[in-house]
N, C-alpha and C positions, 0 to 999 in steps of 0.2 A: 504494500500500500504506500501511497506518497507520502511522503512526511508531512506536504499542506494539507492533508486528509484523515491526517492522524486527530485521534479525539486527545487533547490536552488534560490532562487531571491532577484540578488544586485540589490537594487534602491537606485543611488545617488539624493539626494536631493540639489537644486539651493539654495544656500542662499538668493538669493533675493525673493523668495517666502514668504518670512516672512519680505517682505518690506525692505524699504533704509538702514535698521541695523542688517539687517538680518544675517550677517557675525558672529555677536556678539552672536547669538541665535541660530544658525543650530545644532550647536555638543549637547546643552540641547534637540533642537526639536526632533534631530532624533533621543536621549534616549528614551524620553518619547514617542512620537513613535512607537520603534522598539516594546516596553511593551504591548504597545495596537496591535498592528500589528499578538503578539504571538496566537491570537485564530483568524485570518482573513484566511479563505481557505486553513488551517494546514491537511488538506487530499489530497491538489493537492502538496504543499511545504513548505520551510521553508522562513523565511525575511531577510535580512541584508539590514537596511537602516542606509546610508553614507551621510554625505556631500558629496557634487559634485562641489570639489575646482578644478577638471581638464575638463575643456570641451573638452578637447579631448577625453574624454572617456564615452561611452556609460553608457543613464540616466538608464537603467533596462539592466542587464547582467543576463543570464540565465545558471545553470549549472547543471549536475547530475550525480553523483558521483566524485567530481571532477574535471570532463570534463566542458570545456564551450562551450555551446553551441550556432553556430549562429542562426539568429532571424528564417531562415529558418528552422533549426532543432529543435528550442525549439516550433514552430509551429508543428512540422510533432509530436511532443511528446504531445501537447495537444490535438491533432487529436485523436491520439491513447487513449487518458484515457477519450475521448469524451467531452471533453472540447474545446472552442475557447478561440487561443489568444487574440485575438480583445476587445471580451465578459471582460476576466480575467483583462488585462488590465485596461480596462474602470472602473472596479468595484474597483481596486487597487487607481487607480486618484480620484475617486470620494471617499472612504474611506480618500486619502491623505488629498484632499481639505478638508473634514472635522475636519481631526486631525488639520491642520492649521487655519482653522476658532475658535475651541473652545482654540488653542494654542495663537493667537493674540488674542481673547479677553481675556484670563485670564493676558497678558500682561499688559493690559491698564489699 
């Protein structure tokens, strides 16, 4: 797929996921992160993970070329390259969870 065609995906990340000092450790987590993240499903998009210091603003932003997408349209786009969002999702939390599992223990 083109790379202008790639669906882009902001996910902010909660500081408190990394526990009561988590504030202190987001901007390292989501480095080290973002790193691991660059070979996770690079045929459907690319990553951009954030701290998520504004809860007003949506934890996965979907965009392509550009454009942002809402949650409706970035769905009608996995439809089409035969993908679920639901599925993609789930794989992306369950990757997350793990970068924070081996991130808090190398903490300790």
């Amino acid at each position: 797929m083109a790379e202008d065609r790639k669906i882009a995906v902001l996910c902010r990340i909660e500081p408190g996921c990394l526990g009561p000092d988590g504030r202190d450790h987001i901007e390292a987590f989501c480095s080290l992160a973002q790193k691991a993240m660059q070979h996770f499903d690079v045929d459907v998009g690319t990553w951009l993970l954030t701290p998520r210091y504004d809860k007003t603003l949506d934890e996965m932003q979907y965009s392509v070329a550009n454009k942002l997408l809402s949650r409706t349209q970035a769905s009608k786009y996995f439809n089409l390259i035969g993908r679920d969002i639901a599925v993609f999702e789930e794989r992306f939390e369950n990757k997350l969870a793990s970068l924070i599992s081996l991130y808090l223990a190398r903490k300790h």
